[in-house]
Backbone atoms as SQL, in Angstrom:
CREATE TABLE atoms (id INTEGER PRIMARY KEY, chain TEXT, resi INTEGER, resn TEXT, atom TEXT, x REAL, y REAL, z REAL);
INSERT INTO atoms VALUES
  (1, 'A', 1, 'UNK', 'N', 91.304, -18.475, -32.009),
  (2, 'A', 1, 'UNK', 'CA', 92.282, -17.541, -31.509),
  (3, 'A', 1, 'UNK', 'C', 93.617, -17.836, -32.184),
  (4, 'A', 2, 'UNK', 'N', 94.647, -16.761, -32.517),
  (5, 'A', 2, 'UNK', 'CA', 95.544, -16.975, -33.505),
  (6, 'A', 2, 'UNK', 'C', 96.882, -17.615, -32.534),
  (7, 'A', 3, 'UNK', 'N', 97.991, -18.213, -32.975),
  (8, 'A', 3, 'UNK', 'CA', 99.251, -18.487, -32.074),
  (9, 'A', 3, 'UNK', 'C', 99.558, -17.389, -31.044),
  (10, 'A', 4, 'UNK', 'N', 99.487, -16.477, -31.895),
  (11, 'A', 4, 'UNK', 'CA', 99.851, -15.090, -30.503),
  (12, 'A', 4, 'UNK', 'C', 98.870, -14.952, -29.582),
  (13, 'A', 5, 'UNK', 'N', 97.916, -14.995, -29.907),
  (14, 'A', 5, 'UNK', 'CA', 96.774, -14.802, -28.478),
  (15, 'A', 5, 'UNK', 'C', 97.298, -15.830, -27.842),
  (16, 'A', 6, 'UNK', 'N', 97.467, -17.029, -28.395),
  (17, 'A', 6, 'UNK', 'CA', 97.248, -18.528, -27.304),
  (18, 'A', 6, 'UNK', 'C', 99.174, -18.737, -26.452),
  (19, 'A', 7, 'UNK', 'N', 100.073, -17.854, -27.317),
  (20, 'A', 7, 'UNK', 'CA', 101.136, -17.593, -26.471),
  (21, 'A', 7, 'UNK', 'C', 101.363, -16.451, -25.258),
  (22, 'A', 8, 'UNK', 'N', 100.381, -15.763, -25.481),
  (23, 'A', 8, 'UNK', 'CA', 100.544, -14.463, -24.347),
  (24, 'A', 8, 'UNK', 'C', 99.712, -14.997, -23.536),
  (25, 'A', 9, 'UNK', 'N', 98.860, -15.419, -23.857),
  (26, 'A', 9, 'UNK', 'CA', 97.687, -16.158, -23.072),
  (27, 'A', 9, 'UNK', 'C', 98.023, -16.826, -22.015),
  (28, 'A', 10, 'UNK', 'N', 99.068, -18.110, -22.227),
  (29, 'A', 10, 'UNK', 'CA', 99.512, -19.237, -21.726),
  (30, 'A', 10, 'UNK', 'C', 101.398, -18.331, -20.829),
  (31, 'A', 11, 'UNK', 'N', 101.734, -17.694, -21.429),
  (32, 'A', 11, 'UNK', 'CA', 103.098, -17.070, -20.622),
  (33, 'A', 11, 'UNK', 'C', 102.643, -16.091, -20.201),
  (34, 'A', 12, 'UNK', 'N', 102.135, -15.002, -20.329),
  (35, 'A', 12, 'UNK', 'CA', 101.706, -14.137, -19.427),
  (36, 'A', 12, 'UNK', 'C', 100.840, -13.796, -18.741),
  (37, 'A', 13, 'UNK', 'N', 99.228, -14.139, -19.345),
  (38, 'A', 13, 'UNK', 'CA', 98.154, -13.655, -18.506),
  (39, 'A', 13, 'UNK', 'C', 97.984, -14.720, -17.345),
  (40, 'A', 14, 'UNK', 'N', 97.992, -16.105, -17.398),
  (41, 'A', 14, 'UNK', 'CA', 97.848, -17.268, -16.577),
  (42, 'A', 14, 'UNK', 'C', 98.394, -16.894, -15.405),
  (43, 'A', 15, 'UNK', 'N', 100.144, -16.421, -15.322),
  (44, 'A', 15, 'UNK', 'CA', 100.981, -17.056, -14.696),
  (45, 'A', 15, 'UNK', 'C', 100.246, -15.585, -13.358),
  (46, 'A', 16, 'UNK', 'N', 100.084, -14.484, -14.278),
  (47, 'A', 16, 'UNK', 'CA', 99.698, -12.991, -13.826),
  (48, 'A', 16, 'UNK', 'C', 98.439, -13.283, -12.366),
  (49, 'A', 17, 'UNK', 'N', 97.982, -13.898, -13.184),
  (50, 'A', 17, 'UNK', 'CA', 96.511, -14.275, -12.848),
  (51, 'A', 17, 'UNK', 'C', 96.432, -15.201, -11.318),
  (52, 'A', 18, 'UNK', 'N', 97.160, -16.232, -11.371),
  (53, 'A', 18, 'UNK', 'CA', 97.583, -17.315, -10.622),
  (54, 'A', 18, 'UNK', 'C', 98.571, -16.770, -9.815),
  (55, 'A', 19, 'UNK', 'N', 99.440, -16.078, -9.999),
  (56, 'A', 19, 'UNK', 'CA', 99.972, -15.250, -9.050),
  (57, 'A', 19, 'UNK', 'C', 99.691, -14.347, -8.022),
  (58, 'A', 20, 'UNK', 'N', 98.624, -13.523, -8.995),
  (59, 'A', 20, 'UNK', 'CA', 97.752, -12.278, -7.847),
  (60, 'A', 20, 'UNK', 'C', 97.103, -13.247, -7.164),
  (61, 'A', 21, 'UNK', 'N', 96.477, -14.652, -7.372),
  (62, 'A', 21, 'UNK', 'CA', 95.691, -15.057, -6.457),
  (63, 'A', 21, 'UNK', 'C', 95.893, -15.765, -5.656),
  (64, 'A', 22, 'UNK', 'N', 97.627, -16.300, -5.674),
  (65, 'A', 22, 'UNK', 'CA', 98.295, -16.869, -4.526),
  (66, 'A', 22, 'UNK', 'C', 98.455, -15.580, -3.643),
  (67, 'A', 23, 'UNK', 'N', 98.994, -14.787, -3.505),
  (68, 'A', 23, 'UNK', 'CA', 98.988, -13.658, -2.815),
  (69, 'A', 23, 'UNK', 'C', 98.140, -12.790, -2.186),
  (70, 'A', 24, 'UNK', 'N', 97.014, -12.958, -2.719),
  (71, 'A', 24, 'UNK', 'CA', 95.862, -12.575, -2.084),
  (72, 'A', 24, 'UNK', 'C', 95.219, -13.552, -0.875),
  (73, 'A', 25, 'UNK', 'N', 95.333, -14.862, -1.871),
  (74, 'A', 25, 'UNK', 'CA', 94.470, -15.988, -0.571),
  (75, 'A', 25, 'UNK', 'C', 95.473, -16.083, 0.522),
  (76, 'A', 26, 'UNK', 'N', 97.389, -15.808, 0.380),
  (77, 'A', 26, 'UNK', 'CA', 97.939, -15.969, 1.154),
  (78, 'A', 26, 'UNK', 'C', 97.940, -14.782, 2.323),
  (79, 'A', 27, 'UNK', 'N', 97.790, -14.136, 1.796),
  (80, 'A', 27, 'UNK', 'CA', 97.454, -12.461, 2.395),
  (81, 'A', 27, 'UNK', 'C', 96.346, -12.583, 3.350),
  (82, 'A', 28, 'UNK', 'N', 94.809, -13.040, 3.022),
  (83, 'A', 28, 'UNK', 'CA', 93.722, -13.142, 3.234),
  (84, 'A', 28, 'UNK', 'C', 93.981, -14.107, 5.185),
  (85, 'A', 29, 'UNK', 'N', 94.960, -15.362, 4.485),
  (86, 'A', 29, 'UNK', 'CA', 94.604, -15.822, 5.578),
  (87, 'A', 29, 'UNK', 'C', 96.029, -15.584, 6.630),
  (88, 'A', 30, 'UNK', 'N', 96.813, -14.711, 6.150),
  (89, 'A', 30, 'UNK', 'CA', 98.080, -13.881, 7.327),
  (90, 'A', 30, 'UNK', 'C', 97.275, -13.120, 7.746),
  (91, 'A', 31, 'UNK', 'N', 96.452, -12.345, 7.315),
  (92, 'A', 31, 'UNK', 'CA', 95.267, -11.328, 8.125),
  (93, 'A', 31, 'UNK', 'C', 94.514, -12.009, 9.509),
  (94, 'A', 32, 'UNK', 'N', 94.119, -13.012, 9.154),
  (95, 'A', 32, 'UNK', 'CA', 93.147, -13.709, 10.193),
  (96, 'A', 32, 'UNK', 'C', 93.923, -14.844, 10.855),
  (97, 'A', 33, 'UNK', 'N', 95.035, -14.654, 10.851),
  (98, 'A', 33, 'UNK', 'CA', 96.255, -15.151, 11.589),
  (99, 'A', 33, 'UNK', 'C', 95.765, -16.575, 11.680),
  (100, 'A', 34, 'UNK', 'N', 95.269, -17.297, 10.441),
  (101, 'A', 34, 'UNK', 'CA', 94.899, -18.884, 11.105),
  (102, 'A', 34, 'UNK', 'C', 95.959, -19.446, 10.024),
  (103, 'A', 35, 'UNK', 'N', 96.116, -20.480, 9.809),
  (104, 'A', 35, 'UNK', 'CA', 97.022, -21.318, 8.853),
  (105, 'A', 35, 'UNK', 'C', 97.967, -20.892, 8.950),
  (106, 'A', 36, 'UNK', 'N', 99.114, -20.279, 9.629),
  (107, 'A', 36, 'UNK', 'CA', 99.764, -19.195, 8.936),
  (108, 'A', 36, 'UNK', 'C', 101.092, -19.730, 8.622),
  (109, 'A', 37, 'UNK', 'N', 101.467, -21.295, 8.173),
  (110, 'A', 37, 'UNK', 'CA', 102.364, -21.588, 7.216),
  (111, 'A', 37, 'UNK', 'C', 102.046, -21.605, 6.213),
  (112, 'A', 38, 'UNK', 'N', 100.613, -21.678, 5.702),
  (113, 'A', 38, 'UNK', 'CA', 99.577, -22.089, 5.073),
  (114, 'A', 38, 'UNK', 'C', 100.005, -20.745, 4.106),
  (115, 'A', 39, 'UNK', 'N', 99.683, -19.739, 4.882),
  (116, 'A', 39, 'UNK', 'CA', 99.260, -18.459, 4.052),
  (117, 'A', 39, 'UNK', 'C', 100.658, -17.643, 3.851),
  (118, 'A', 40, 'UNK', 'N', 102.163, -18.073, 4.433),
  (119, 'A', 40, 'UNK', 'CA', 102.983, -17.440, 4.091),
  (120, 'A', 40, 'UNK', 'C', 103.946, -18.269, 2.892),
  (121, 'A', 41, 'UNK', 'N', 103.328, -19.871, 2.948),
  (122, 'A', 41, 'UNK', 'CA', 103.932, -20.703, 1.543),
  (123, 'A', 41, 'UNK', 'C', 102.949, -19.937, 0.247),
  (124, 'A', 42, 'UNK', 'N', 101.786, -19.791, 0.666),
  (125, 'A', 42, 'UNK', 'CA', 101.275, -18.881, -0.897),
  (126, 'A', 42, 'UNK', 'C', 100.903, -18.109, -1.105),
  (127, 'A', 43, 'UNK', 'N', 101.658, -16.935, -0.259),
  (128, 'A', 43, 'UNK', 'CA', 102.288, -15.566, -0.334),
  (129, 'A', 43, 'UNK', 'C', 103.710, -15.299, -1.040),
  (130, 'A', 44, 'UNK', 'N', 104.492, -16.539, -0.704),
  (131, 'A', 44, 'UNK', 'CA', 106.094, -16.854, -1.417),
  (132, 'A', 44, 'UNK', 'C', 105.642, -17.233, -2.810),
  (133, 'A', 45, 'UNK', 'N', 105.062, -18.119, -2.884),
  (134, 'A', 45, 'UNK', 'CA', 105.023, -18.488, -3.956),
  (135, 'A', 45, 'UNK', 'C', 104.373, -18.165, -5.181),
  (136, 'A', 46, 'UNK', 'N', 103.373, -16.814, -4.304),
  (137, 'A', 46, 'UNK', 'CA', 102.668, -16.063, -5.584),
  (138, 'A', 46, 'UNK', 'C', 103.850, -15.044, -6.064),
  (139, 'A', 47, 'UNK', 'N', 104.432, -14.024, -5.264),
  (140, 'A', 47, 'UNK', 'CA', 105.379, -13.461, -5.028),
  (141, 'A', 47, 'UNK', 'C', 106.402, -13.973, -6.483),
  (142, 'A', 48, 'UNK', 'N', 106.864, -15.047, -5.887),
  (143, 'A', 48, 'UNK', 'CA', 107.797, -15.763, -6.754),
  (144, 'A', 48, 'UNK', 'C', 107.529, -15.965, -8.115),
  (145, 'A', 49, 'UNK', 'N', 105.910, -16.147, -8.549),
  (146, 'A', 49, 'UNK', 'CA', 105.674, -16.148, -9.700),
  (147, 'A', 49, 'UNK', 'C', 105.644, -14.759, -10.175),
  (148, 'A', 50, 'UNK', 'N', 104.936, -13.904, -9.205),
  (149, 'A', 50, 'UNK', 'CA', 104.802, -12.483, -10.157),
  (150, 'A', 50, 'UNK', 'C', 106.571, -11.938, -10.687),
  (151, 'A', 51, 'UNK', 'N', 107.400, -12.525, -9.477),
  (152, 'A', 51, 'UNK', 'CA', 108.734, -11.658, -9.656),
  (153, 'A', 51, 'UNK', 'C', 109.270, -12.277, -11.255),
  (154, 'A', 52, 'UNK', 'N', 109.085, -13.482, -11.610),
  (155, 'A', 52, 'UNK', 'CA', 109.594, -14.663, -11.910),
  (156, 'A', 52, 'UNK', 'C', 108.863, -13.589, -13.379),
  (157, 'A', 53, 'UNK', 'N', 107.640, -13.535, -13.224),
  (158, 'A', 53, 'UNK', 'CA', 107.045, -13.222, -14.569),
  (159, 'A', 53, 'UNK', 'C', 107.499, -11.812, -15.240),
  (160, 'A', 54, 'UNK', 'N', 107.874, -10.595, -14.375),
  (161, 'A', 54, 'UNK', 'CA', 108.386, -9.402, -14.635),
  (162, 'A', 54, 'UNK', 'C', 109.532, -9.935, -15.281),
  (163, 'A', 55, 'UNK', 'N', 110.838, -10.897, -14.696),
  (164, 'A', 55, 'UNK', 'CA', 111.438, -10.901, -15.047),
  (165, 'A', 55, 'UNK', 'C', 111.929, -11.152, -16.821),
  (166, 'A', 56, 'UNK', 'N', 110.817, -12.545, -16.697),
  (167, 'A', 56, 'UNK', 'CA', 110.414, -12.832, -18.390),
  (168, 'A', 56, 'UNK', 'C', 110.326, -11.338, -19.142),
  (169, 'A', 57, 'UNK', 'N', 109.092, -10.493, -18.435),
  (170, 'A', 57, 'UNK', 'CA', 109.196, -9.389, -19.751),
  (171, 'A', 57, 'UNK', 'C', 110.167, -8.505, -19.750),
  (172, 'A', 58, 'UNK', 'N', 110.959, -8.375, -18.852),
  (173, 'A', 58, 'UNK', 'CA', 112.117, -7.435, -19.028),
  (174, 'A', 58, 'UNK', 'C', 113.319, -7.785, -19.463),
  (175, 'A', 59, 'UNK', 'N', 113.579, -8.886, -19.573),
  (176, 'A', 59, 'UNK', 'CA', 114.894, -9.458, -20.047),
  (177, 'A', 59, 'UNK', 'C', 114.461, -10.235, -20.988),
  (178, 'A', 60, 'UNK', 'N', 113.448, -11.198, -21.028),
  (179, 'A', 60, 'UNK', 'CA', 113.689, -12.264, -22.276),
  (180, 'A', 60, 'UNK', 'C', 112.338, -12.479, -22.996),
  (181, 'A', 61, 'UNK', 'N', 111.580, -11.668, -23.276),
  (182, 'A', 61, 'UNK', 'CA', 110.147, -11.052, -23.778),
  (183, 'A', 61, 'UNK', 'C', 110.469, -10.143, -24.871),
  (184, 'A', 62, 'UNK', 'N', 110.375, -11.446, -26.338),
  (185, 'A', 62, 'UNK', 'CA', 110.399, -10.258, -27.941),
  (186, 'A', 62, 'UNK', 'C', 109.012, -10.761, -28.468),
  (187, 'A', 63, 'UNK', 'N', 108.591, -9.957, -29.379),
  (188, 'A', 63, 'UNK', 'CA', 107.346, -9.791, -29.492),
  (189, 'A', 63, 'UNK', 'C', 107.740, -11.089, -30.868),
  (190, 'A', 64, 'UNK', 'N', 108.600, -11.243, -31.547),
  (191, 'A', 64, 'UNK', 'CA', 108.811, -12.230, -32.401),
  (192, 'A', 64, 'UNK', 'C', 108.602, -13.854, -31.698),
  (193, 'A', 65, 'UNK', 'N', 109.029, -13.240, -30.090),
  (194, 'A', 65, 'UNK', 'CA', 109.133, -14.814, -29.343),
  (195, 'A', 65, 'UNK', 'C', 107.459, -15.254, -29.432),
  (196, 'A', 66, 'UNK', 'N', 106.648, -14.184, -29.398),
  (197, 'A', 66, 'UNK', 'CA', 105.249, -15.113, -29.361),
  (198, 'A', 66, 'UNK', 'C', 104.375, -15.023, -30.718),
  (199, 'A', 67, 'UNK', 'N', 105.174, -14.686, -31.830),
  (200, 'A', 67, 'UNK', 'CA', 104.428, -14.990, -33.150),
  (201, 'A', 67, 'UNK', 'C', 104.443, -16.730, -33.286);
């Protein structure tokens, strides 16, 4: 795989990825009302990554940055 695959790879799809799935498992278990510091720390913190990651591509995301 060339530098650019293994930079979009590693800054964007991961963080994407790991994000939707803090938010989901945190989601999952605010639904069934058990853990529920449990499930609103990784609901924040998926949250925080997805916001965190938009932000990268809208402000500081050039396509030169991942050659």
């Amino acid at each position: 795989m060339s530098a650019f695959g293994i930079n979009i790879l590693t800054k964007v799809i991961f963080p994407f990825i790991f994000g939707t799935f803090y938010v989901c498992l945190g989601g999952s278990y605010l639904i069934k009302k058990e853990n529920l510091l449990q499930g609103t720390i990784y609901t924040f913190v998926g949250l925080l990554v997805l916001v965190l990651l938009i932000k990268h591509l809208l402000f500081n995301a050039d396509v030169s940055m991942y050659i």
